[in-house]
VMD Tcl script that draws the C-alpha trace (Angstrom):
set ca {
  {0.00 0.00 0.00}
  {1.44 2.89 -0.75}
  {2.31 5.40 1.87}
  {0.62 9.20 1.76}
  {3.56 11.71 1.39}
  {3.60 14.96 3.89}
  {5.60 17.11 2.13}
  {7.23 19.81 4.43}
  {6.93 23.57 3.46}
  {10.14 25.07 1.91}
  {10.44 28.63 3.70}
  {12.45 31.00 1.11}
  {14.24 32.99 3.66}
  {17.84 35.14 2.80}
  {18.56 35.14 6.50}
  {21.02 31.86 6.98}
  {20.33 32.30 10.91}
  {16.73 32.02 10.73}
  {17.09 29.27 7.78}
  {19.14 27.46 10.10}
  {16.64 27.71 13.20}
  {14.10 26.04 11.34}
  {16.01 23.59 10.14}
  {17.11 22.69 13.34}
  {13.36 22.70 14.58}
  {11.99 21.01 11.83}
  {14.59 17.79 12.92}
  {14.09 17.69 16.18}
  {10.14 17.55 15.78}
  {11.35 14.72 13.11}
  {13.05 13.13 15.64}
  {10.20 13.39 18.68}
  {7.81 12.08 15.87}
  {9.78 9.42 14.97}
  {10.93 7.99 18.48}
  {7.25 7.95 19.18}
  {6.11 6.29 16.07}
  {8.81 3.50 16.62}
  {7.77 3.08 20.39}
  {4.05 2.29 19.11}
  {5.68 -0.01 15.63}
  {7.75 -2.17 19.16}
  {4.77 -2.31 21.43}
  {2.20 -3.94 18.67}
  {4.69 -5.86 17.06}
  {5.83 -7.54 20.56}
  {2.02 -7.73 21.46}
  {1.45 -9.47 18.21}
  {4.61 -11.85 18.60}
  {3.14 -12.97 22.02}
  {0.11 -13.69 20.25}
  {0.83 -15.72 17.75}
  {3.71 -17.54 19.94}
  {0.49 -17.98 23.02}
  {-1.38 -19.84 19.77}
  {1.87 -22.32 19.20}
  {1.97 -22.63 22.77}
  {-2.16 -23.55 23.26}
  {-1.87 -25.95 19.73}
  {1.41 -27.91 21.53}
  {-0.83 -27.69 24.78}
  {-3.64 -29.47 23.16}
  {-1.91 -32.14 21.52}
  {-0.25 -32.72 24.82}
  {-3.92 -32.51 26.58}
  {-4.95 -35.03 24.06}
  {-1.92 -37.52 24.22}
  {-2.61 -37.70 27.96}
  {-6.39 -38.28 27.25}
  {-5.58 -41.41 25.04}
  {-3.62 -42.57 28.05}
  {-5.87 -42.12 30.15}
  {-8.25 -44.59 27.82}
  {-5.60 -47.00 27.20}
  {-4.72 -47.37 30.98}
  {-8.27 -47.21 31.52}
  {-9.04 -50.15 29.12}
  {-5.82 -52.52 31.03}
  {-7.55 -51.50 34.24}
  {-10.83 -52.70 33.27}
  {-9.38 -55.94 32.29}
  {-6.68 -56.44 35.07}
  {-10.19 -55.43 36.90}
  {-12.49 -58.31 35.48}
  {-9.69 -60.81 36.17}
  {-10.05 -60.07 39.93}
  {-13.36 -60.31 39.68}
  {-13.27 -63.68 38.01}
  {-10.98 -65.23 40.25}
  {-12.70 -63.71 43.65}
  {-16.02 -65.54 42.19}
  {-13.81 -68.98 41.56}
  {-12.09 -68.19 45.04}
  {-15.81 -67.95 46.41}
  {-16.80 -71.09 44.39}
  {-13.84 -73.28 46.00}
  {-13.45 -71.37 49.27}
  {-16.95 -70.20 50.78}
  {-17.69 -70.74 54.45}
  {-20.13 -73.72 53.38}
  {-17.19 -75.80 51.63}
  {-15.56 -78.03 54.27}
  {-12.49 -77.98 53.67}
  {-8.68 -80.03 54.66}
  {-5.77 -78.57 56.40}
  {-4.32 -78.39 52.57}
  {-6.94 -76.91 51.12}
  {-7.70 -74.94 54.01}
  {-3.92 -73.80 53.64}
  {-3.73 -73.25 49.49}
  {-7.47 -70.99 49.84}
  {-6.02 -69.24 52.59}
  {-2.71 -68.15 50.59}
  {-5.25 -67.47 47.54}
  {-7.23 -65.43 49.81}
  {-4.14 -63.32 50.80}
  {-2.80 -62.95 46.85}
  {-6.62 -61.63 46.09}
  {-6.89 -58.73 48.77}
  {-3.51 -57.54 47.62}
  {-4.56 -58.07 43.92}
  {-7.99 -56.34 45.16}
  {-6.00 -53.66 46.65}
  {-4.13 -52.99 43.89}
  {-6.67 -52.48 41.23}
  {-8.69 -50.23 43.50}
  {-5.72 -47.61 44.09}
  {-4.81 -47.86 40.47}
  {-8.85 -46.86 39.93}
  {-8.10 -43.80 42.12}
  {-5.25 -42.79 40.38}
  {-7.25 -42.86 37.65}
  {-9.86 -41.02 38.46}
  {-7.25 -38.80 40.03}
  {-5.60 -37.84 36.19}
  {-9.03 -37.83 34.74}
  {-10.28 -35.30 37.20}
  {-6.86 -33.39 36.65}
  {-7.21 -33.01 32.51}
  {-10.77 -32.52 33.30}
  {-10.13 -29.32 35.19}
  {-7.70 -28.33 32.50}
  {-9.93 -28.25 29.47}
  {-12.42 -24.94 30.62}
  {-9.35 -22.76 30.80}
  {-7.71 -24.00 27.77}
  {-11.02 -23.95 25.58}
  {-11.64 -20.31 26.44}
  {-7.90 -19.57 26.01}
  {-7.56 -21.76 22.14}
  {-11.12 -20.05 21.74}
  {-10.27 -16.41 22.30}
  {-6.11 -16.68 20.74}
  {-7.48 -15.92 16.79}
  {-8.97 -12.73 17.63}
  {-6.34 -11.98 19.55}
  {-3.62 -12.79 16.82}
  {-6.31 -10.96 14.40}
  {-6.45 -7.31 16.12}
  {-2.84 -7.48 17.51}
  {-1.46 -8.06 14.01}
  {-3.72 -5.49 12.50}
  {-2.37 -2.85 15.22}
  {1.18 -3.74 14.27}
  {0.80 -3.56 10.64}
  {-1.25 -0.30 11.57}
  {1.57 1.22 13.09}
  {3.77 0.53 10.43}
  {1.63 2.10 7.88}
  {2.70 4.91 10.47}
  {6.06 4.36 10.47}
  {6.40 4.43 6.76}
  {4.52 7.85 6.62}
  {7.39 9.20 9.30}
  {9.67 7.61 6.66}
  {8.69 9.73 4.02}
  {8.89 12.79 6.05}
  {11.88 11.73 6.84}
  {12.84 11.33 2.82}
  {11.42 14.71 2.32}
  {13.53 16.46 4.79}
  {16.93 14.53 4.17}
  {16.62 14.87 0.50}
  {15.77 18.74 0.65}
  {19.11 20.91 -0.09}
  {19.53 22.63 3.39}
  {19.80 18.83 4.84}
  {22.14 17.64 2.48}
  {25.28 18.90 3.52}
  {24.44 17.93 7.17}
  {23.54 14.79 6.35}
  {26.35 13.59 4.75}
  {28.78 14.57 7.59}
  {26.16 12.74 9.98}
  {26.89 9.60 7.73}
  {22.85 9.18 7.54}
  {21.26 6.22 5.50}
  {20.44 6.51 1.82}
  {16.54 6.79 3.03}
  {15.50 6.68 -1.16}
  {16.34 2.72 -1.06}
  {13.08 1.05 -0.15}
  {12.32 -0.84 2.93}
  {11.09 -4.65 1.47}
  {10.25 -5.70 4.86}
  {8.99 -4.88 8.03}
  {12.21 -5.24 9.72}
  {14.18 -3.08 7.66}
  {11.77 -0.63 7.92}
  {12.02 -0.78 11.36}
  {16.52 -0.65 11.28}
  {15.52 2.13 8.98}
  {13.87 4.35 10.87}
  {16.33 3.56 13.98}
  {19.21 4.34 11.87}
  {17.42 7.84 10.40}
  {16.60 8.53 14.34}
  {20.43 8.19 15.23}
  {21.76 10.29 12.13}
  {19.14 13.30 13.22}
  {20.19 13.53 15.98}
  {23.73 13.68 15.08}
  {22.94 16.18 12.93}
  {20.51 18.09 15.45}
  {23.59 18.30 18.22}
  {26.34 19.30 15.04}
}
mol new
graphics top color blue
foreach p $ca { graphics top sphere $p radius 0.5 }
foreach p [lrange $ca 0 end-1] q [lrange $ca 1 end] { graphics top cylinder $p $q radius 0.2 }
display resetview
């Protein structure tokens, strides 16, 4: 898009003191326009950064979210049958072992030791349940906070980017302010002892734009303390 020109006006005065004062003012309002412009292009572009870096960082979060969910299912699944095993061999334990079954000291013994194995066994798959549970009901509480989060983060990317790249429609209209003052013949001599940029070489990204307008900053104000 191209960027709206603000040409300054060229004052045709004889006296070189007074053409000198406004030179000197015109720079330094350059300058105060310029730092400010570049402060605003740095806020929105880091707000925009964070943006889109919070979106990689909620995408990563929900694949982990849903890696941990298919472990919960698959630890779920070899609970459920570790589970039904118990359960089988409580009912045959019940089957060779009840109160009504009379028994001999061997049998009495071998039921006994199966008894034993079972509570442990029994034990066992009830803590793994609440462990469980225990992840489920963490990821659970997880998912409100991240839905609203992954829900909102588009938006978000959406107007921060626009801000940015509205502040750099800014910048480049300080840039061309810039051009016309450094390219007018009262600047010239100045500039080239300031060793300033060759602002008529175009910007192709937003990043040089940006080094551009730092290094323009740093050679008016060379010139503004000369």
């Amino acid at each position: 898009m191209k960027s709206m020109r603000i040409p300054l006006i060229t004052l045709a005065l004889t006296l070189g003191a007074a053409s000198a004062a406004w030179g000197a003012e015109s720079v330094m309002n350059l300058i105060s326009a310029g730092e400010a412009v570049q402060k605003e292009v740095q806020d929105t572009k880091a707000k925009s950064d964070a943006a889109q870096q919070k979106g990689k960082d909620l995408a990563a979060q929900g694949k982990a979210m849903q890696s941990e969910k298919n472990k919960i299912l698959a630890d779920l699944d070899a609970w459920q049958k570790e589970n039904d095993g118990v359960k089988a061999r409580t009912a045959d334990y019940q089957s060779k072992c009840g109160p009504d079954k009379k028994l001999n000291q061997d049998e009495f013994k071998a039921c006994t030791a199966e008894k034993d194995q079972l509570n442990t066994d029994i034990a066992k798959v009830n803590a793994d349940n609440a462990e469980l549970q225990k992840r489920n009901d963490a990821l659970n509480a997880k998912i409100p906070t991240y839905n609203e989060a992954a829900q909102a983060n588009p938006a978000e990317q959406k107007d921060t980017y626009n801000a940015y790249t509205s502040s750099l429609k800014k910048e480049a209209g300080w840039l061309d302010q810039a051009r016309t003052q450094m390219s007018s013949d009262a600047f010239k001599s100045y500039g080239v002892k300031a060793g300033c940029p060759d602002v008529n070489k175009p910007a192709k990204t937003p990043e040089a734009m940006i080094k551009m307008t730092d290094d323009v900053i740093a050679c008016l104000k060379k010139v503004s303390n000369s």
